[in-house]
Backbone and ligand atoms as CSV (ligand in chain L), in Angstrom:
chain,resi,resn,atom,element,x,y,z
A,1,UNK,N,N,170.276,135.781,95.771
A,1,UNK,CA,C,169.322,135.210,96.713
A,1,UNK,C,C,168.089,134.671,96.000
A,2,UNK,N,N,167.461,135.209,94.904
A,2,UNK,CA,C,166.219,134.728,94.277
A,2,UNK,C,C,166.230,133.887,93.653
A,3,UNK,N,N,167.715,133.498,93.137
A,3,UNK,CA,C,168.009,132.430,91.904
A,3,UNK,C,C,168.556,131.124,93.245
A,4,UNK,N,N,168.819,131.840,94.379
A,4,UNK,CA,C,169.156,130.726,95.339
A,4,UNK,C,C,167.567,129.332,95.452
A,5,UNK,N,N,166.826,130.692,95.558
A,5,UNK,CA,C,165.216,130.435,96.358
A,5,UNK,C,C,164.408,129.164,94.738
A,6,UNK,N,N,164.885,130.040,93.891
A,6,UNK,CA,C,164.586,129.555,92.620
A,6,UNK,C,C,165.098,128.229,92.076
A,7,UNK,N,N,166.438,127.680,92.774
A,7,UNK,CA,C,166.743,126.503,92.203
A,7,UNK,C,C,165.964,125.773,93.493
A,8,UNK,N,N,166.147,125.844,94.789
A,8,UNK,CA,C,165.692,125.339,96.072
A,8,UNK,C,C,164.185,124.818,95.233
A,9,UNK,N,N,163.361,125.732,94.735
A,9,UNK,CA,C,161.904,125.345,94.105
A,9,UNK,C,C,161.833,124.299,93.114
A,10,UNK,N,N,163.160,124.503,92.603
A,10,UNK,CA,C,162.881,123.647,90.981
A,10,UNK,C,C,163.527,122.414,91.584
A,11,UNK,N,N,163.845,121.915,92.586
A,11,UNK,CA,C,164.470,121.140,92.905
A,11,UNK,C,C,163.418,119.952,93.400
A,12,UNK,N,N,162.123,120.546,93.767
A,12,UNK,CA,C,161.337,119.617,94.231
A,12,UNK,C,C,160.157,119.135,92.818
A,13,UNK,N,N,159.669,118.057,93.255
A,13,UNK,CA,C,158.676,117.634,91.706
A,13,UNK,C,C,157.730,118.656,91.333
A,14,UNK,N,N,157.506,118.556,90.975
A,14,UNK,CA,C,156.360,119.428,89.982
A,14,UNK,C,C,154.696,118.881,90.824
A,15,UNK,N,N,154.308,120.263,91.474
A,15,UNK,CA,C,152.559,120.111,91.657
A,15,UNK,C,C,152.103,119.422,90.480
A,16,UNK,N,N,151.024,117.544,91.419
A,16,UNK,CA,C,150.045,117.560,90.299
A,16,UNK,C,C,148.946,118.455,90.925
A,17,UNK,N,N,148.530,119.259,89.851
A,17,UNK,CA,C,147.283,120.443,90.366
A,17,UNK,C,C,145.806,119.759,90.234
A,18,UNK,N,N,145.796,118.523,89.595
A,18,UNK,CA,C,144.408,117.596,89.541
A,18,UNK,C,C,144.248,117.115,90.936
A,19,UNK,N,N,145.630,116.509,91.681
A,19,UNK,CA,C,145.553,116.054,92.992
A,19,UNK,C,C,144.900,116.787,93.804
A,20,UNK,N,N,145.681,118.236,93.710
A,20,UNK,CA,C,145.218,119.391,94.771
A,20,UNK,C,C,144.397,119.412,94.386
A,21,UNK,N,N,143.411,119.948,93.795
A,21,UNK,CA,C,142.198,120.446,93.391
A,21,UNK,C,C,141.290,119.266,93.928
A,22,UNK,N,N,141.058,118.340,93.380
A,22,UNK,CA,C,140.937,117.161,93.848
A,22,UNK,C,C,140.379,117.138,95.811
A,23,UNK,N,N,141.782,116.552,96.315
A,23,UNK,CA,C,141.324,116.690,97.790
A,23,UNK,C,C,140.889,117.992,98.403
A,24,UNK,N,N,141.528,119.424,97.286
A,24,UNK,CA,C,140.940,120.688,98.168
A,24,UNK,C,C,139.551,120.495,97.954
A,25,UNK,N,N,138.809,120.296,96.859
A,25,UNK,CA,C,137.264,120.110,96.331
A,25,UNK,C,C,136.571,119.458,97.227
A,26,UNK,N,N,137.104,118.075,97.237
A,26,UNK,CA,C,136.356,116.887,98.058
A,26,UNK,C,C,136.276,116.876,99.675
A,27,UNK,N,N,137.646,117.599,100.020
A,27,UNK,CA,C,137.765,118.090,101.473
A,27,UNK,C,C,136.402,119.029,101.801
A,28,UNK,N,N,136.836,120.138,101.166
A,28,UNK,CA,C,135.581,121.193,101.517
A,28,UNK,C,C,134.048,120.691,101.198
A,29,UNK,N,N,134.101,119.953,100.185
A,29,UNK,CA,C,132.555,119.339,100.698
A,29,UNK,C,C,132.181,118.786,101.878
A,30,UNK,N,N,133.780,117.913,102.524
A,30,UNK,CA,C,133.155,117.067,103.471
A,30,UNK,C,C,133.243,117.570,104.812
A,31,UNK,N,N,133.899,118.925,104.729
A,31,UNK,CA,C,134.095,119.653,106.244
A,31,UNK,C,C,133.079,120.885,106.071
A,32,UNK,N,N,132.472,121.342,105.102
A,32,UNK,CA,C,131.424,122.200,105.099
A,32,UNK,C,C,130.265,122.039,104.659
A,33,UNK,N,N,130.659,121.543,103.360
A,33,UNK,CA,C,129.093,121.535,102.385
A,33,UNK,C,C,128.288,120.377,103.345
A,34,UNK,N,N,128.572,119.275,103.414
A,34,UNK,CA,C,127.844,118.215,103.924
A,34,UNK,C,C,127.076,118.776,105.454
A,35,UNK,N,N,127.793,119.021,106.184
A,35,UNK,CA,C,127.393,119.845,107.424
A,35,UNK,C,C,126.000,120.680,107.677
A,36,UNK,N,N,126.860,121.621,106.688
A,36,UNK,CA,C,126.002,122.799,105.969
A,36,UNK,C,C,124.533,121.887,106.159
A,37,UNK,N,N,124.400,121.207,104.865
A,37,UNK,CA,C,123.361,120.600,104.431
A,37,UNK,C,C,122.558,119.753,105.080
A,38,UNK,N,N,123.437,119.290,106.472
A,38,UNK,CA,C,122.929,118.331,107.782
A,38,UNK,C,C,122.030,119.776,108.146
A,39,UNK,N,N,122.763,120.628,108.947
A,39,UNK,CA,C,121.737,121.836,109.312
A,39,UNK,C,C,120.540,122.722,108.929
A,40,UNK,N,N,120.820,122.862,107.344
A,40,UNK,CA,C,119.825,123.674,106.611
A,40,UNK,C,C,118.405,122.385,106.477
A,41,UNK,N,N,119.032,121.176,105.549
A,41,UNK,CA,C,118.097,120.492,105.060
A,41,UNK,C,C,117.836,119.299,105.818
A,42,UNK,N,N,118.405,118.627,106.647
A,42,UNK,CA,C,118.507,117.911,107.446
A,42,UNK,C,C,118.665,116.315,106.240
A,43,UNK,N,N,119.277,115.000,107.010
A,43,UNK,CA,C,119.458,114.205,106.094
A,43,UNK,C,C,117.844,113.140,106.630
A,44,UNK,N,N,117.794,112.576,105.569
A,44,UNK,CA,C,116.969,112.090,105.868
A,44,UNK,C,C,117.588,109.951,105.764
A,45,UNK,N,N,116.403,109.018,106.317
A,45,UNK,CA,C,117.339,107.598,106.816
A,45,UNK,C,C,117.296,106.906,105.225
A,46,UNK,N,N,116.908,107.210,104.160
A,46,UNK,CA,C,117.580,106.699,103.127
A,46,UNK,C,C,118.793,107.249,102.832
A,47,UNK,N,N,119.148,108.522,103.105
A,47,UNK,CA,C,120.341,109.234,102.707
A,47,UNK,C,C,121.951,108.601,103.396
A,48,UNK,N,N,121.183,108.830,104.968
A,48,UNK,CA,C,122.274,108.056,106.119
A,48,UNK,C,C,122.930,106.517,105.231
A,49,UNK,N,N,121.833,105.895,105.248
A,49,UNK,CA,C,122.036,104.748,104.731
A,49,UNK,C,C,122.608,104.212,103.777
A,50,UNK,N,N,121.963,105.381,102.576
A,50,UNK,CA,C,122.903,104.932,101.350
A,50,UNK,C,C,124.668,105.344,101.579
A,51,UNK,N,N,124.696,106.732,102.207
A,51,UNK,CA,C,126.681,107.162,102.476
A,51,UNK,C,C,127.159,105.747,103.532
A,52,UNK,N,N,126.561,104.675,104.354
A,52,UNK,CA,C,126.926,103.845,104.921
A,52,UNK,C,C,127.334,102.984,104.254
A,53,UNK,N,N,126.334,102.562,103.368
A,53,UNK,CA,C,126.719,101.676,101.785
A,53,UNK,C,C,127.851,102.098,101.188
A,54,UNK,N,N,127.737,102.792,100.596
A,54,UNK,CA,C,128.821,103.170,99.651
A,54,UNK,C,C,130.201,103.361,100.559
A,55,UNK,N,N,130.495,103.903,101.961
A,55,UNK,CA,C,131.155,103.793,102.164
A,55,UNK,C,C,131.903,102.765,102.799
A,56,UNK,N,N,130.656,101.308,103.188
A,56,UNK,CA,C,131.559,100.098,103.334
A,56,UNK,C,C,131.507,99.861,101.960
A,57,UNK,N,N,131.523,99.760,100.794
A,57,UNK,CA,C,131.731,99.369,99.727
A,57,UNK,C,C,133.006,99.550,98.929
A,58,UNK,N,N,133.344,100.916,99.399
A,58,UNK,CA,C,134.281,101.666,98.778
A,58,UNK,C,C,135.765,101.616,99.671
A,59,UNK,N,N,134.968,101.222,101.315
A,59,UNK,CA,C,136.290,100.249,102.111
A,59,UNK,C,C,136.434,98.876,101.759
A,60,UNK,N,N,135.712,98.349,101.936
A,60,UNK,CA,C,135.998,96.855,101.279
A,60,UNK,C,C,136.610,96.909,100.142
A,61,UNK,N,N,136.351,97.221,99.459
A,61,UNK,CA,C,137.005,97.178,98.080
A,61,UNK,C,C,138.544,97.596,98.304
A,62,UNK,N,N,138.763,98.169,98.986
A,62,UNK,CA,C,140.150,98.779,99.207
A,62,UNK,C,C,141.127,97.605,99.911
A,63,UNK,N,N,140.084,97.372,101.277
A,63,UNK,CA,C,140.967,96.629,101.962
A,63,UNK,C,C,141.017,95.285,101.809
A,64,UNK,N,N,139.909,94.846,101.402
A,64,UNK,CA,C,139.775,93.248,100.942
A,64,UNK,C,C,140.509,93.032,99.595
A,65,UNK,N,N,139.921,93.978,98.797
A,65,UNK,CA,C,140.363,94.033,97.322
A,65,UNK,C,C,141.554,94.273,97.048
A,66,UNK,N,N,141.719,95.870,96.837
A,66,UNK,CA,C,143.109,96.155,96.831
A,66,UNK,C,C,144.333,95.311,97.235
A,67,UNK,N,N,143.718,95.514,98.338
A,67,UNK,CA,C,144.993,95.247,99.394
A,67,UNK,C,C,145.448,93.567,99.857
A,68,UNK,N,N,144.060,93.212,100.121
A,68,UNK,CA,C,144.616,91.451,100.601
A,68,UNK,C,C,143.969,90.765,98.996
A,69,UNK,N,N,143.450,90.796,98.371
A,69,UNK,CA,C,143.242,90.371,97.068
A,69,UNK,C,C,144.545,90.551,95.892
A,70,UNK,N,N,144.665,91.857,95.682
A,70,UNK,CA,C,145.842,92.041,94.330
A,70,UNK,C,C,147.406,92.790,94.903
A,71,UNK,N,N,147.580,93.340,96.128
A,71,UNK,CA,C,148.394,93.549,97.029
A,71,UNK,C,C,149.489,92.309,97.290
A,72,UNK,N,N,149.185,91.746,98.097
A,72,UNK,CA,C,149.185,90.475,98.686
A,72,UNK,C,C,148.216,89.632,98.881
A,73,UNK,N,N,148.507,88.396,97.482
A,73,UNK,CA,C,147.185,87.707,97.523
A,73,UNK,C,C,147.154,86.823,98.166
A,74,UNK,N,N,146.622,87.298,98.995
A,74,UNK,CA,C,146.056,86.263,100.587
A,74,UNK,C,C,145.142,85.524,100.103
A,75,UNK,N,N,144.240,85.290,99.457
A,75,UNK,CA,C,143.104,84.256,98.812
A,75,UNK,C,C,142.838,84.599,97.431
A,76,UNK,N,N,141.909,83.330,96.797
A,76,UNK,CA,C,141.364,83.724,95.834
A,76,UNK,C,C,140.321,83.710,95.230
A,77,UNK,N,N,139.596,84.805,94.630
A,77,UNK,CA,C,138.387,84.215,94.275
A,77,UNK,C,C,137.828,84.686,93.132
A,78,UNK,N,N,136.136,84.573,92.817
A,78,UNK,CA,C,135.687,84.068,91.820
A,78,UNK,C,C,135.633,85.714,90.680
A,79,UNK,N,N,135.854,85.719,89.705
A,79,UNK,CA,C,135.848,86.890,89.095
A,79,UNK,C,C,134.672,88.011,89.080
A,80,UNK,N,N,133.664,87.406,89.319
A,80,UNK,CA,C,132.626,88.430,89.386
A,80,UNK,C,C,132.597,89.229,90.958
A,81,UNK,N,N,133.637,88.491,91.737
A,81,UNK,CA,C,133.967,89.308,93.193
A,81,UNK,C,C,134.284,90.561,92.693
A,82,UNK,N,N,135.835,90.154,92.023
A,82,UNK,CA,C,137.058,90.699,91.108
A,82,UNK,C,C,136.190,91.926,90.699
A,83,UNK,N,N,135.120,91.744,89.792
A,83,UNK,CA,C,134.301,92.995,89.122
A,83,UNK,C,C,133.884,93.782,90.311
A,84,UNK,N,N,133.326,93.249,91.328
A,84,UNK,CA,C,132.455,94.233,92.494
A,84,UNK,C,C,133.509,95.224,93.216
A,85,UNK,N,N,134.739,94.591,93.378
A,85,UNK,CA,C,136.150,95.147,94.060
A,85,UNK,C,C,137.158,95.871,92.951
A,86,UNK,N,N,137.178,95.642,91.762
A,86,UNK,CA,C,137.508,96.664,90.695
A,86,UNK,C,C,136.380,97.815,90.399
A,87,UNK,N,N,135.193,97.805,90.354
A,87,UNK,CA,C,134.223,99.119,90.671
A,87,UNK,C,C,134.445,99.690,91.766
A,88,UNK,N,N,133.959,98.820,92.981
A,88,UNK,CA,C,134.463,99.393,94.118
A,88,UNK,C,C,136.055,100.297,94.267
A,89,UNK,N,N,136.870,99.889,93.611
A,89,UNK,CA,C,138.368,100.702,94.127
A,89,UNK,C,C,138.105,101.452,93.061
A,90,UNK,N,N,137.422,102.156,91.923
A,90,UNK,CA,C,137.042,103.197,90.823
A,90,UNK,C,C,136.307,104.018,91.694
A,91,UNK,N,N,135.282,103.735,92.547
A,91,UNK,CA,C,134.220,104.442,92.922
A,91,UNK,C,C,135.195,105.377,94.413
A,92,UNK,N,N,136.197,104.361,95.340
A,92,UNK,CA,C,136.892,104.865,95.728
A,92,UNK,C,C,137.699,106.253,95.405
A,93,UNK,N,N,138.432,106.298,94.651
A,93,UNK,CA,C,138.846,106.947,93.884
A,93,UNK,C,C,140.356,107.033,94.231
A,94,UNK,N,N,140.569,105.808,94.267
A,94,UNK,CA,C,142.356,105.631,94.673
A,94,UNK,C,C,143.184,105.363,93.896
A,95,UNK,N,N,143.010,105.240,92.753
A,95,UNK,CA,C,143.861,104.506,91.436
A,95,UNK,C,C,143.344,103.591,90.838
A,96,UNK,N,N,143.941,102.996,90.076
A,96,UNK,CA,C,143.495,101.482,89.636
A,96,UNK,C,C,144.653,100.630,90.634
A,97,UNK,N,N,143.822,99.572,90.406
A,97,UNK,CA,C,144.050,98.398,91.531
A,97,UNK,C,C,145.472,97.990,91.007
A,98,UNK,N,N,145.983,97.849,90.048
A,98,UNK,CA,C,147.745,97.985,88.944
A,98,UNK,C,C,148.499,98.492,90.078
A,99,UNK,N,N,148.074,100.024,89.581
A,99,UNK,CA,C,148.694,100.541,90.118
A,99,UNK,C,C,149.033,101.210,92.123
A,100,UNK,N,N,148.150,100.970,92.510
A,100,UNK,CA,C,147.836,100.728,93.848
A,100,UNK,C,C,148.687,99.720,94.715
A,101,UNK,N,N,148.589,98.366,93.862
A,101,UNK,CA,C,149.073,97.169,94.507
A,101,UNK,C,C,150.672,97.336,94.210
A,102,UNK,N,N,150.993,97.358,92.947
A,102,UNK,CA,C,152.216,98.195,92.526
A,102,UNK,C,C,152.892,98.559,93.682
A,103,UNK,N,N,152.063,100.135,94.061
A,103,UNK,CA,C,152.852,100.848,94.554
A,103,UNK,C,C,153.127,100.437,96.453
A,104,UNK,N,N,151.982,99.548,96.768
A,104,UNK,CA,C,151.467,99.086,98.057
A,104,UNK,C,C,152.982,97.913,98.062
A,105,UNK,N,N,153.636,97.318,97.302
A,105,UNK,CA,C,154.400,95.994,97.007
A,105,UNK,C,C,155.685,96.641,97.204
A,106,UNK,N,N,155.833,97.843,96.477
A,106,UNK,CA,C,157.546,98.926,96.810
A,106,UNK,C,C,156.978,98.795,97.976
A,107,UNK,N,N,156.154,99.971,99.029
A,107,UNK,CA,C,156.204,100.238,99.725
A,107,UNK,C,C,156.741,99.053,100.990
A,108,UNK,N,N,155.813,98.049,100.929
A,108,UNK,CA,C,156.627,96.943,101.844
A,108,UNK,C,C,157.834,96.118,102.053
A,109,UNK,N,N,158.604,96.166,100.615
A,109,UNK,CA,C,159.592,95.855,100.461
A,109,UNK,C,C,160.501,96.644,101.203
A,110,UNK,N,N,160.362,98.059,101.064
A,110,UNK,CA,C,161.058,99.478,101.465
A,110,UNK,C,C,160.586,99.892,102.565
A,111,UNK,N,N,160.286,99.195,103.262
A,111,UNK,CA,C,159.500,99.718,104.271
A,111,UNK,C,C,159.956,101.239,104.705
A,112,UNK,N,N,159.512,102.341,105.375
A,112,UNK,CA,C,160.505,103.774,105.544
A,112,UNK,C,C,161.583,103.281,105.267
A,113,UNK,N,N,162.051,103.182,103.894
A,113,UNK,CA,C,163.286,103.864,103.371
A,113,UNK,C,C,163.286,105.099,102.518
A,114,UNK,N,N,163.414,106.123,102.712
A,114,UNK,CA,C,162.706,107.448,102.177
A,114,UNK,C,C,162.864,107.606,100.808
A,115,UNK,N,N,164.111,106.605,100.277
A,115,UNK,CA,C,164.067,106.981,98.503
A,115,UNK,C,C,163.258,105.974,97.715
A,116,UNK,N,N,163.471,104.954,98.342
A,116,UNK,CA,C,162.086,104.120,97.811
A,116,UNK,C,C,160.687,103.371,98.224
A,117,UNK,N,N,160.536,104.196,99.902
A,117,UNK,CA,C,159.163,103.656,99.881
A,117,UNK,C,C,158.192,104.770,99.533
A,118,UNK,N,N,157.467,104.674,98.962
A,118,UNK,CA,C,156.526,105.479,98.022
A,118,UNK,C,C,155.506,106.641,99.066
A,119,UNK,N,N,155.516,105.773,100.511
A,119,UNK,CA,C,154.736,106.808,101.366
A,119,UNK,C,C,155.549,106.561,103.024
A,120,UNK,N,N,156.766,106.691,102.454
A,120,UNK,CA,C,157.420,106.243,103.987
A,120,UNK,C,C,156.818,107.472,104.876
A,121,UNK,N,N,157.220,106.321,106.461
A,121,UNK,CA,C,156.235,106.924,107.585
A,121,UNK,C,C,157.526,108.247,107.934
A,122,UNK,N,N,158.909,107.551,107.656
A,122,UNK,CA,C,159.849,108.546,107.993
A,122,UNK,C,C,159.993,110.163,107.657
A,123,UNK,N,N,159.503,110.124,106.279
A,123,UNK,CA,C,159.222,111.637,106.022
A,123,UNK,C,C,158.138,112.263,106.395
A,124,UNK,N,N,157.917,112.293,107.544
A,124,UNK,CA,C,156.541,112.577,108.329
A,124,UNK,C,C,155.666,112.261,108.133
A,125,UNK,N,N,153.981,112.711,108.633
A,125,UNK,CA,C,152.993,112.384,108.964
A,125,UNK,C,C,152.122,112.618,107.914
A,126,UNK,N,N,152.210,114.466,107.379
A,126,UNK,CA,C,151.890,115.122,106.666
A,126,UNK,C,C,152.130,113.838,105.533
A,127,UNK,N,N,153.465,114.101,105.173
A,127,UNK,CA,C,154.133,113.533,103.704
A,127,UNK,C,C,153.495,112.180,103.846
A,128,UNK,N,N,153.659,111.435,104.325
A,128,UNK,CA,C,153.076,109.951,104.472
A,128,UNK,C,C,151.199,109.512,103.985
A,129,UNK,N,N,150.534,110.393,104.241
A,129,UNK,CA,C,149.584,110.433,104.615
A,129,UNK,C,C,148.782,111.573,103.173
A,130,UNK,N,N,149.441,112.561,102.904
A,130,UNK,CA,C,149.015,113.430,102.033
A,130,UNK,C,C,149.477,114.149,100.756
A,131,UNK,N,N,151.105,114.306,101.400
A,131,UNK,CA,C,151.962,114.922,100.452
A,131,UNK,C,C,152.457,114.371,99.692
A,132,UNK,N,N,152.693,113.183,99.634
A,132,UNK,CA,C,153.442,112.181,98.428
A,132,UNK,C,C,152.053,111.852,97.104
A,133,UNK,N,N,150.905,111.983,97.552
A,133,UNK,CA,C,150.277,111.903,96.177
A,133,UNK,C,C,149.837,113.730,95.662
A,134,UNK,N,N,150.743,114.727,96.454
A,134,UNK,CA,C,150.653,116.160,96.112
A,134,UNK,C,C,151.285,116.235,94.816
A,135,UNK,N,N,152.551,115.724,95.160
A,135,UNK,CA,C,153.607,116.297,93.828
A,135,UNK,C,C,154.069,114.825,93.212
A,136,UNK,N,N,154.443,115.280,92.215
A,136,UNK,CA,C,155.399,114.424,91.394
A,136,UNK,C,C,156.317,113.057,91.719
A,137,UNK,N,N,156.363,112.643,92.833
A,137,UNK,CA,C,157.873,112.178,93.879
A,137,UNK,C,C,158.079,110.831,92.951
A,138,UNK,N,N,157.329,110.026,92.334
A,138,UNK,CA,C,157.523,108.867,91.529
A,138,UNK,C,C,158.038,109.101,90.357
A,139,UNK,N,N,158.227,110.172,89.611
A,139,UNK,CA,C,158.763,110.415,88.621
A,139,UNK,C,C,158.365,109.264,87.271
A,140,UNK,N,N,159.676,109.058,86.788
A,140,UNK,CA,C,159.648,108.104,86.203
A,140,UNK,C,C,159.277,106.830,86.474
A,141,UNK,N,N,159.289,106.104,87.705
A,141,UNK,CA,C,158.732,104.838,88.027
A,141,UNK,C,C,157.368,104.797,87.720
A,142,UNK,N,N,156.336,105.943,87.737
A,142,UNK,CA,C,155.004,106.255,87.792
A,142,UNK,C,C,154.467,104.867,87.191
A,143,UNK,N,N,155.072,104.948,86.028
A,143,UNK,CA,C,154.202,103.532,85.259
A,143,UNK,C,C,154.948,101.921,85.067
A,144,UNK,N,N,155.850,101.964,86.192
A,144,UNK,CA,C,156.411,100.770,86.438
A,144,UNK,C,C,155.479,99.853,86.839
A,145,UNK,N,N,155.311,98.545,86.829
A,145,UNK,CA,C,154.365,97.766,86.879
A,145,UNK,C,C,155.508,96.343,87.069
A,146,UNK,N,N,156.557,96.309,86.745
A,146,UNK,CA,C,157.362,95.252,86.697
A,146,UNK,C,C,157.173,94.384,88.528
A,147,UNK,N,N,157.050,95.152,88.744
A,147,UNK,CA,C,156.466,94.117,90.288
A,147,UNK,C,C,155.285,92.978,90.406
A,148,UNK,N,N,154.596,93.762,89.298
A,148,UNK,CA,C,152.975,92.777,89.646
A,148,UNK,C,C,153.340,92.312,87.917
A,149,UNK,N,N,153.434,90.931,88.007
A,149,UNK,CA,C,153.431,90.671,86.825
A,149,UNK,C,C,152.268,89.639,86.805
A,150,UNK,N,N,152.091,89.203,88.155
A,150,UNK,CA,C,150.490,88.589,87.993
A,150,UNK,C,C,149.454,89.261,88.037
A,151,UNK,N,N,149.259,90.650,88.280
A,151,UNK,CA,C,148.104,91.556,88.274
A,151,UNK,C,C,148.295,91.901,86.606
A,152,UNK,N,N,149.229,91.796,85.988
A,152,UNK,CA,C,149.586,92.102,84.338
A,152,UNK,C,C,148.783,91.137,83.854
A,153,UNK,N,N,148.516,89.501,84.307
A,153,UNK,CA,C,147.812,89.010,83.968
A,153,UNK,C,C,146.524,88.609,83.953
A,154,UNK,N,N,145.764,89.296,84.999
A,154,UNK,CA,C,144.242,89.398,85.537
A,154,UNK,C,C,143.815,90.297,84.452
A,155,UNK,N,N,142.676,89.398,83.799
A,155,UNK,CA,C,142.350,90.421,82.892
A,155,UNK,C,C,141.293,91.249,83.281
A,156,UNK,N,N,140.787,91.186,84.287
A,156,UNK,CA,C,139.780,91.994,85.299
A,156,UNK,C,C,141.015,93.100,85.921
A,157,UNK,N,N,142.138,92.747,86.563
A,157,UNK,CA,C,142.888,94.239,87.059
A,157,UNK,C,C,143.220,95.184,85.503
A,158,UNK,N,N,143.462,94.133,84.771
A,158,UNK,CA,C,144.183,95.156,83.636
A,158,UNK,C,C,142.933,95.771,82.890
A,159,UNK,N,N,141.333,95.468,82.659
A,159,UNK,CA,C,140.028,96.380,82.266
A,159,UNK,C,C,139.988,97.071,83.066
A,160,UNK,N,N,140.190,97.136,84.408
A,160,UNK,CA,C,139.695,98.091,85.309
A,160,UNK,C,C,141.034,99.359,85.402
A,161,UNK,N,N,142.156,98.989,84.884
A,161,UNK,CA,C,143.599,99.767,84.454
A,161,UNK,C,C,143.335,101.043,83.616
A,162,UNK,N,N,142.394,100.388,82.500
A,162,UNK,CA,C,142.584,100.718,81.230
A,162,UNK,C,C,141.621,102.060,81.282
L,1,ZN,ZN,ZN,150.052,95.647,102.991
């Protein structure tokens, strides 16, 4: 029975423990500490203001950038954008834009197909949403890049890679 339980375990990828640690860290700041700190110290309207900033900054960058910029490039533009939306998706803290768009390009191709879309909706909500950047599930593809061979050539995606 233990060696049953034991292959059942080894069967799934390997915890990245930077991930966990990671969203457990950043979670609990943002469901306690921050709170906390609304109540004890109260925020004051430069504070409000600046987390408003940064956090349209750090969306834009995602969704303009990432996503309709080196994703699917819906337009194009001038490189010093390129720099504000490669900081921006660093400051995010979602990957590099490579690898993001990469993995954003399987995913649509595959749309829920569970062995190769990278966050199919089919393996639930949880998995879709949280658990696929928990463990291991890319394996070897991790550093496939053969999809974006024009983001291979932006030399603004590939500094902001590196
Ligand atoms: Zn898309």
């Amino acid at each position: 029975m233990g060696s049953n339980k034991d292959s059942n375990q080894s069967s799934k990828p390997k915890i990245l423990w930077v991930n966990v640690l990671f969203f457990l860290i950043t979670g609990l700041f943002a469901v306690v500490v921050v709170p906390w700190y609304g109540i004890v110290e109260g925020y004051d309207l430069f504070q409000v203001v600046a987390a408003l900033l940064c956090m349209g900054y750090c969306g834009m960058s995602i969704t303009a950038g990432y996503h309709r910029l080196w994703s699917h490039p819906t337009y194009k533009t001038k490189n010093w954008i390129k720099v504000i939306y490669a900081l921006g998706g660093a400051f995010a803290m979602q990957n590099s834009a490579l690898h993001w768009s990469s993995d954003h390009r399987v995913h649509h191709r595959y749309v829920d197909q569970n062995d190769k879309d990278p966050y199919s909706a089919k393996r639930g909500f949880w998995y879709s949403h949280m658990g696929w950047m928990l463990r291991d599930y890319s394996g070897d593809r991790y550093n496939d890049y053969s999809n974006a061979p024009d983001l291979k050539r932006d030399p603004i995606v590939m500094w902001q890679h590196r």
